[in-house]
N, C-alpha and C positions, 0 to 999 in steps of 0.2 A: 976101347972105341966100339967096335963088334957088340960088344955087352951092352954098350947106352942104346944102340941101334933096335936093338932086341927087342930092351923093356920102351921106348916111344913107340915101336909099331906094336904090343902088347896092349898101351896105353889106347890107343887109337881104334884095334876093334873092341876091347870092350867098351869105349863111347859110341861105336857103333849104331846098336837098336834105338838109339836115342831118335833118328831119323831111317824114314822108313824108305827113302827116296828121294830125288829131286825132279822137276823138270822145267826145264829151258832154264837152268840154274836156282830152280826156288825150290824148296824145301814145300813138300806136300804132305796135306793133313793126316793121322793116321786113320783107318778102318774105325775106330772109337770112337774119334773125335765127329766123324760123317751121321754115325747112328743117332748122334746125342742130339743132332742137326734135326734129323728125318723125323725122330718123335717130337720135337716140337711143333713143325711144319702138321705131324697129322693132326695133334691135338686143338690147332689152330683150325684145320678143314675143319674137323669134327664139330667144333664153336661153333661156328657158321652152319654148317648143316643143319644144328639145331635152333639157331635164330632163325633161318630160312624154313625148318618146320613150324616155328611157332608164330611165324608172320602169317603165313600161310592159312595157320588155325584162328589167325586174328580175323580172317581175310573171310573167312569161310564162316565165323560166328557173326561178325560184321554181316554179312548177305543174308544169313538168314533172322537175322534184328531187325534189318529193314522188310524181308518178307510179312516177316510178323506183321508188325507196322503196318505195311500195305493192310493184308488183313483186315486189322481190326478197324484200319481208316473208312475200308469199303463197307464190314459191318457199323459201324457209324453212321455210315450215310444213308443204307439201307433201312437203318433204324429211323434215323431223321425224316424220311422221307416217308414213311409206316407214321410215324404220330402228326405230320401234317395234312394226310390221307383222311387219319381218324377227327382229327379238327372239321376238315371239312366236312364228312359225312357227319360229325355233330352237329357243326353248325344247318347243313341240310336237313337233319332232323328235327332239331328246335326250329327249324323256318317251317316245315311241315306240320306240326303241333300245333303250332300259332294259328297256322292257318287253318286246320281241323276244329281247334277250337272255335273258332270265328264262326267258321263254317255250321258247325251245332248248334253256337247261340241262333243266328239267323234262322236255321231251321226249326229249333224250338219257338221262333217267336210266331214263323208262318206256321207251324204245325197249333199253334194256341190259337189263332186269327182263323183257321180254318173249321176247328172245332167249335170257336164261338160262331161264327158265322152259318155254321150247320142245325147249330141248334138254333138260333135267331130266326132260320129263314124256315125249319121244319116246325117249331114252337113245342119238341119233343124236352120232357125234362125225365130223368133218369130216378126214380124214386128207390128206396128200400120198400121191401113190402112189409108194410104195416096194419094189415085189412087184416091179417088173420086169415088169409089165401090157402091153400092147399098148396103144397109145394108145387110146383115144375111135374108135372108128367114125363118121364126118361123116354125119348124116342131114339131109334135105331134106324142108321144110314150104314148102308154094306162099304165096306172098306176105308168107313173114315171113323176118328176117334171120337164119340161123345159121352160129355162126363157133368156131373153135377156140380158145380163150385158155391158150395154155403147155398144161395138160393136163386142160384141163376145154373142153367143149361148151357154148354159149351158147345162147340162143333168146330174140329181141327180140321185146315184143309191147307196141307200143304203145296205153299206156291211152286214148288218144281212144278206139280199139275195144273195149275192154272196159267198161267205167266209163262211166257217167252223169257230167258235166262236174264237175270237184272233188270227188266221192265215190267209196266203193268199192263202190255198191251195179251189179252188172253187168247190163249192157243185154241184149238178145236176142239182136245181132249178137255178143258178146263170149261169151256159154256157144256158140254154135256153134263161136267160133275155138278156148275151150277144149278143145272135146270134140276138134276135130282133133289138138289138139296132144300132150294127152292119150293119145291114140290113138297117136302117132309113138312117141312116151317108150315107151309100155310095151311096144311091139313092140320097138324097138332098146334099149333098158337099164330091162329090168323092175325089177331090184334097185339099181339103183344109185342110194345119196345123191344128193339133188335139194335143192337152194338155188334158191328163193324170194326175189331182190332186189326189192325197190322201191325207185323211182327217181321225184322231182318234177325238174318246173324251178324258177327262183329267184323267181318271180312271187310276189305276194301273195295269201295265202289265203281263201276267204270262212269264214265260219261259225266262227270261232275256231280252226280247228284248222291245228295247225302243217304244218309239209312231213313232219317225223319220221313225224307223228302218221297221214296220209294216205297217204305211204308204206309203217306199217308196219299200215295198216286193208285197204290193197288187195292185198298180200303175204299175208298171212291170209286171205281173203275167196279168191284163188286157192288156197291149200294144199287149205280147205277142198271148194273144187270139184274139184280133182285128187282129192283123197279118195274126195270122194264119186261120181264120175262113174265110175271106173278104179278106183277101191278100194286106193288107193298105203295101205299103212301109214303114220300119221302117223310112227313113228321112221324112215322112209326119210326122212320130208323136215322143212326147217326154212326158215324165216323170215329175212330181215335187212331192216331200212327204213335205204338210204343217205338219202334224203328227195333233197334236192338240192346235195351235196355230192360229185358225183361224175358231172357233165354231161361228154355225147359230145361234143357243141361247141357254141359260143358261144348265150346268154340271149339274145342282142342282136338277134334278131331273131322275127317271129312263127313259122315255119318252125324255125327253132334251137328253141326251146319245144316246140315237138309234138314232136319227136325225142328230146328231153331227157326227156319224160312216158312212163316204161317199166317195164315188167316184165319181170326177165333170169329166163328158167329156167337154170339151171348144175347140168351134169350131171354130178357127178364121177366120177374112175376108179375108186373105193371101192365094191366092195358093200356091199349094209347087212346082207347074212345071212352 
Protein backbone atom coordinates (compact mmCIF):
# COMPACT_ATOMS: atom_id res chain seq x y z
CA UNK A 1 0.00 0.00 0.00
CA UNK A 2 2.99 2.39 1.23
CA UNK A 3 4.62 1.40 -2.13
CA UNK A 4 1.60 2.48 -4.70
CA UNK A 5 1.62 5.78 -2.44
CA UNK A 6 5.17 6.31 -3.24
CA UNK A 7 5.17 5.71 -7.05
CA UNK A 8 1.40 8.19 -7.60
CA UNK A 9 3.13 11.13 -5.71
CA UNK A 10 6.48 10.30 -7.91
CA UNK A 11 4.03 10.30 -10.85
CA UNK A 12 2.57 13.51 -9.96
CA UNK A 13 5.91 15.76 -9.63
CA UNK A 14 7.31 14.72 -12.42
CA UNK A 15 3.96 16.07 -14.38
CA UNK A 16 4.66 18.86 -12.54
CA UNK A 17 6.70 21.44 -15.01
CA UNK A 18 4.03 20.86 -17.25
CA UNK A 19 2.31 23.94 -15.41
CA UNK A 20 4.12 26.79 -14.30
CA UNK A 21 1.25 28.01 -11.98
CA UNK A 22 -2.19 28.87 -11.40
CA UNK A 23 -4.25 31.78 -10.52
CA UNK A 24 -7.78 32.16 -9.05
CA UNK A 25 -7.73 28.49 -10.19
CA UNK A 26 -6.57 28.82 -14.06
CA UNK A 27 -3.62 27.56 -15.20
CA UNK A 28 -1.30 30.64 -16.54
CA UNK A 29 0.60 30.97 -19.71
CA UNK A 30 4.38 30.03 -19.49
CA UNK A 31 7.30 32.85 -19.94
CA UNK A 32 7.60 31.28 -23.65
CA UNK A 33 4.50 31.28 -24.67
CA UNK A 34 4.27 35.49 -23.49
CA UNK A 35 7.58 36.21 -25.76
CA UNK A 36 6.08 34.51 -28.78
CA UNK A 37 2.88 37.12 -27.96
CA UNK A 38 5.19 40.33 -27.58
CA UNK A 39 7.08 39.86 -31.12
CA UNK A 40 4.19 39.66 -32.92
CA UNK A 41 2.62 42.69 -31.33
CA UNK A 42 6.19 44.65 -32.26
CA UNK A 43 6.36 43.39 -35.58
CA UNK A 44 2.74 44.72 -36.07
CA UNK A 45 3.91 48.33 -34.42
CA UNK A 46 6.70 48.21 -36.74
CA UNK A 47 4.00 47.62 -39.93
CA UNK A 48 2.43 50.56 -39.10
CA UNK A 49 5.26 52.74 -38.33
CA UNK A 50 6.20 52.21 -41.68
CA UNK A 51 2.81 52.81 -43.60
CA UNK A 52 2.64 56.01 -41.22
CA UNK A 53 6.27 56.77 -42.74
CA UNK A 54 5.25 56.35 -46.16
CA UNK A 55 1.95 58.16 -46.02
CA UNK A 56 3.70 60.88 -44.66
CA UNK A 57 6.16 60.87 -47.78
CA UNK A 58 2.89 60.53 -49.89
CA UNK A 59 1.81 63.69 -48.07
CA UNK A 60 4.97 65.56 -48.32
CA UNK A 61 5.57 64.64 -52.43
CA UNK A 62 1.88 65.38 -52.82
CA UNK A 63 2.66 69.36 -51.48
CA UNK A 64 5.33 69.69 -53.24
CA UNK A 65 3.44 68.39 -56.82
CA UNK A 66 0.93 70.93 -56.14
CA UNK A 67 3.75 73.66 -55.46
CA UNK A 68 5.27 72.91 -58.61
CA UNK A 69 1.87 73.31 -60.21
CA UNK A 70 1.25 76.47 -58.66
CA UNK A 71 4.55 77.56 -60.26
CA UNK A 72 4.37 76.75 -63.46
CA UNK A 73 0.50 78.02 -63.35
CA UNK A 74 1.87 81.53 -62.28
CA UNK A 75 4.63 81.30 -65.10
CA UNK A 76 1.86 80.64 -67.51
CA UNK A 77 0.00 83.42 -66.78
CA UNK A 78 3.07 85.57 -66.65
CA UNK A 79 3.85 84.41 -70.03
CA UNK A 80 0.06 84.88 -71.18
CA UNK A 81 -0.05 88.16 -70.23
CA UNK A 82 3.92 88.99 -71.84
CA UNK A 83 2.45 87.84 -75.51
CA UNK A 84 -0.81 90.05 -75.15
CA UNK A 85 1.31 92.97 -74.06
CA UNK A 86 3.43 92.19 -77.32
CA UNK A 87 0.00 92.00 -79.63
CA UNK A 88 -0.85 95.22 -78.54
CA UNK A 89 2.37 97.04 -78.72
CA UNK A 90 2.19 95.33 -82.52
CA UNK A 91 -0.96 96.21 -83.10
CA UNK A 92 0.21 99.89 -81.89
CA UNK A 93 2.92 99.68 -84.14
CA UNK A 94 1.25 98.69 -87.34
CA UNK A 95 -1.43 101.67 -86.30
CA UNK A 96 1.71 103.96 -86.24
CA UNK A 97 3.18 102.89 -89.70
CA UNK A 98 -0.09 103.28 -91.27
CA UNK A 99 -0.27 106.45 -90.20
CA UNK A 100 3.37 107.60 -91.03
CA UNK A 101 2.90 106.22 -94.09
CA UNK A 102 -0.20 108.40 -94.83
CA UNK A 103 1.43 111.03 -93.31
CA UNK A 104 4.58 111.08 -96.14
CA UNK A 105 2.38 110.54 -99.02
CA UNK A 106 0.47 113.80 -97.94
CA UNK A 107 3.56 115.41 -97.36
CA UNK A 108 5.10 114.36 -100.61
CA UNK A 109 2.13 115.60 -102.55
CA UNK A 110 2.32 119.18 -100.67
CA UNK A 111 6.04 119.18 -100.86
CA UNK A 112 5.60 118.60 -105.17
CA UNK A 113 2.73 121.42 -105.15
CA UNK A 114 5.10 123.54 -103.41
CA UNK A 115 7.91 123.06 -105.71
CA UNK A 116 5.78 123.52 -108.69
CA UNK A 117 4.24 126.39 -107.51
CA UNK A 118 7.68 128.11 -106.77
CA UNK A 119 8.96 127.76 -109.87
CA UNK A 120 5.46 128.76 -111.68
CA UNK A 121 5.34 131.99 -109.73
CA UNK A 122 9.57 132.68 -109.93
CA UNK A 123 9.52 131.45 -113.75
CA UNK A 124 13.15 129.94 -112.62
CA UNK A 125 13.93 126.76 -114.68
CA UNK A 126 17.10 124.70 -113.48
CA UNK A 127 19.29 123.90 -116.59
CA UNK A 128 22.58 121.56 -117.00
CA UNK A 129 25.11 123.79 -118.24
CA UNK A 130 25.49 123.37 -121.78
CA UNK A 131 27.15 126.84 -122.89
CA UNK A 132 30.52 125.50 -122.63
CA UNK A 133 30.64 127.89 -119.22
CA UNK A 134 33.80 127.85 -117.07
CA UNK A 135 33.07 125.75 -114.18
CA UNK A 136 31.78 127.37 -110.83
CA UNK A 137 34.54 129.57 -109.22
CA UNK A 138 35.22 127.70 -105.48
CA UNK A 139 34.55 130.27 -102.90
CA UNK A 140 35.41 130.23 -99.22
CA UNK A 141 32.95 130.89 -96.01
CA UNK A 142 34.91 130.56 -92.67
CA UNK A 143 33.34 127.71 -90.66
CA UNK A 144 31.00 126.39 -93.05
CA UNK A 145 31.52 123.31 -95.55
CA UNK A 146 31.76 124.26 -99.30
CA UNK A 147 32.35 121.66 -102.03
CA UNK A 148 31.98 121.31 -105.74
CA UNK A 149 29.25 118.61 -106.86
CA UNK A 150 29.96 117.64 -110.76
CA UNK A 151 28.95 121.42 -111.75
CA UNK A 152 27.30 122.97 -109.30
CA UNK A 153 28.70 124.70 -105.84
CA UNK A 154 27.36 123.48 -102.48
CA UNK A 155 27.20 125.46 -99.16
CA UNK A 156 26.46 123.32 -95.84
CA UNK A 157 24.76 125.21 -93.16
CA UNK A 158 23.67 123.26 -90.52
CA UNK A 159 20.18 123.85 -88.99
CA UNK A 160 21.24 123.50 -85.22
CA UNK A 161 22.64 127.24 -86.30
CA UNK A 162 19.95 128.53 -87.88
CA UNK A 163 16.72 127.14 -86.34
CA UNK A 164 15.36 127.07 -83.03
CA UNK A 165 15.38 123.01 -82.22
CA UNK A 166 12.49 121.28 -84.71
CA UNK A 167 11.26 124.66 -86.29
CA UNK A 168 12.10 126.91 -89.01
CA UNK A 169 11.58 129.90 -87.10
CA UNK A 170 15.75 131.49 -87.03
CA UNK A 171 17.56 132.12 -84.06
CA UNK A 172 20.09 135.25 -83.81
CA UNK A 173 23.19 133.35 -84.27
CA UNK A 174 21.46 131.86 -87.66
CA UNK A 175 20.41 135.68 -89.48
CA UNK A 176 24.21 136.57 -88.69
CA UNK A 177 25.36 133.20 -90.45
CA UNK A 178 22.84 134.16 -93.06
CA UNK A 179 23.90 137.59 -93.73
CA UNK A 180 27.50 136.19 -94.20
CA UNK A 181 26.56 133.87 -96.51
CA UNK A 182 24.46 135.95 -98.29
CA UNK A 183 27.02 138.34 -98.58
CA UNK A 184 29.64 135.58 -100.31
CA UNK A 185 26.81 134.47 -103.01
CA UNK A 186 26.28 137.75 -104.25
CA UNK A 187 29.72 139.00 -104.55
CA UNK A 188 31.00 135.65 -106.44
CA UNK A 189 27.45 134.73 -108.53
CA UNK A 190 25.07 137.62 -108.28
CA UNK A 191 22.81 136.14 -111.16
CA UNK A 192 23.13 132.74 -110.79
CA UNK A 193 20.16 130.16 -110.04
CA UNK A 194 20.31 129.27 -106.33
CA UNK A 195 18.52 126.04 -104.99
CA UNK A 196 17.45 126.06 -101.53
CA UNK A 197 17.56 122.13 -100.17
CA UNK A 198 16.35 121.05 -97.14
CA UNK A 199 17.50 118.37 -95.45
CA UNK A 200 16.07 116.49 -91.73
CA UNK A 201 17.62 113.33 -90.08
CA UNK A 202 15.31 110.22 -89.64
CA UNK A 203 14.43 110.95 -85.97
CA UNK A 204 10.90 111.54 -84.75
CA UNK A 205 9.05 114.80 -85.15
CA UNK A 206 7.41 116.86 -82.45
CA UNK A 207 4.40 118.90 -83.04
CA UNK A 208 2.84 116.82 -85.98
CA UNK A 209 4.70 117.93 -88.62
CA UNK A 210 6.57 115.62 -90.99
CA UNK A 211 10.52 115.73 -92.08
CA UNK A 212 8.93 116.81 -95.78
CA UNK A 213 7.04 119.32 -93.99
CA UNK A 214 10.17 120.97 -91.85
CA UNK A 215 12.29 120.66 -94.40
CA UNK A 216 10.39 122.37 -96.83
CA UNK A 217 9.26 125.38 -93.83
CA UNK A 218 13.11 125.95 -93.34
CA UNK A 219 14.12 125.98 -97.07
CA UNK A 220 11.37 128.93 -97.50
CA UNK A 221 12.07 130.59 -94.29
CA UNK A 222 15.92 130.76 -95.90
CA UNK A 223 14.78 131.89 -99.60
CA UNK A 224 12.88 134.37 -97.91
CA UNK A 225 15.95 135.94 -95.84
CA UNK A 226 18.23 135.70 -98.85
CA UNK A 227 15.50 137.87 -100.54
CA UNK A 228 15.15 139.97 -98.14
CA UNK A 229 18.64 140.58 -96.66
CA UNK A 230 20.69 140.80 -100.53
CA UNK A 231 17.49 141.54 -102.48
CA UNK A 232 18.15 137.97 -104.59
CA UNK A 233 15.11 138.12 -107.06
CA UNK A 234 12.78 135.37 -106.03
CA UNK A 235 12.90 133.91 -109.89
CA UNK A 236 16.70 133.47 -109.18
CA UNK A 237 16.04 131.08 -106.61
CA UNK A 238 13.76 128.02 -105.69
CA UNK A 239 13.08 125.56 -103.01
CA UNK A 240 13.38 121.58 -102.66
CA UNK A 241 12.48 119.74 -99.16
CA UNK A 242 14.58 116.25 -99.50
CA UNK A 243 13.16 115.98 -95.71
CA UNK A 244 15.29 112.98 -94.76
CA UNK A 245 15.69 110.85 -97.61
CA UNK A 246 19.04 111.79 -98.57
CA UNK A 247 21.50 111.59 -95.25
CA UNK A 248 25.54 112.34 -95.42
CA UNK A 249 25.92 109.39 -93.14
CA UNK A 250 24.68 107.12 -90.92
CA UNK A 251 21.07 108.15 -88.25
CA UNK A 252 22.88 105.83 -86.00
CA UNK A 253 24.35 108.00 -83.93
CA UNK A 254 23.74 111.55 -82.01
CA UNK A 255 26.73 113.23 -83.97
CA UNK A 256 25.42 111.43 -87.41
CA UNK A 257 21.91 113.42 -86.81
CA UNK A 258 23.41 116.99 -86.52
CA UNK A 259 25.31 116.52 -89.69
CA UNK A 260 22.30 115.04 -91.44
CA UNK A 261 20.01 118.37 -90.05
CA UNK A 262 21.17 120.85 -93.13
CA UNK A 263 20.67 123.39 -95.55
CA UNK A 264 22.54 122.87 -99.10
CA UNK A 265 22.84 126.38 -100.97
CA UNK A 266 23.58 125.00 -104.61
CA UNK A 267 24.75 127.33 -106.97
CA UNK A 268 24.27 126.62 -110.31
CA UNK A 269 26.23 127.36 -113.76
CA UNK A 270 22.92 128.90 -115.25
CA UNK A 271 22.27 132.57 -114.97
CA UNK A 272 18.97 133.66 -114.37
CA UNK A 273 19.16 136.81 -116.73
Amino acid sequence: MMHQILRLTSLFVVSLPLFVGCQEGRPFLSHQTLSGSQQANSSQVRQLEERDRRLGQLDQDNLDLQMRLAQHQQRNQQMAEQITLLRQQLNETATLARQWKKAKQNADKQVDGLVASTRARGGATIRANRNGDQPLQMITIPGLEVRRDNDVIRITLPTDLLFESGTAQLQAGGMGLLERVSGAISQAFPDHHIGIEGHTDSGPQSRGVSHHQLAAAQAQTVLEELSRRRRFPTQQMMTVSHGANHPRVSNATPMGRVKNRRIEIVIYPDRAS
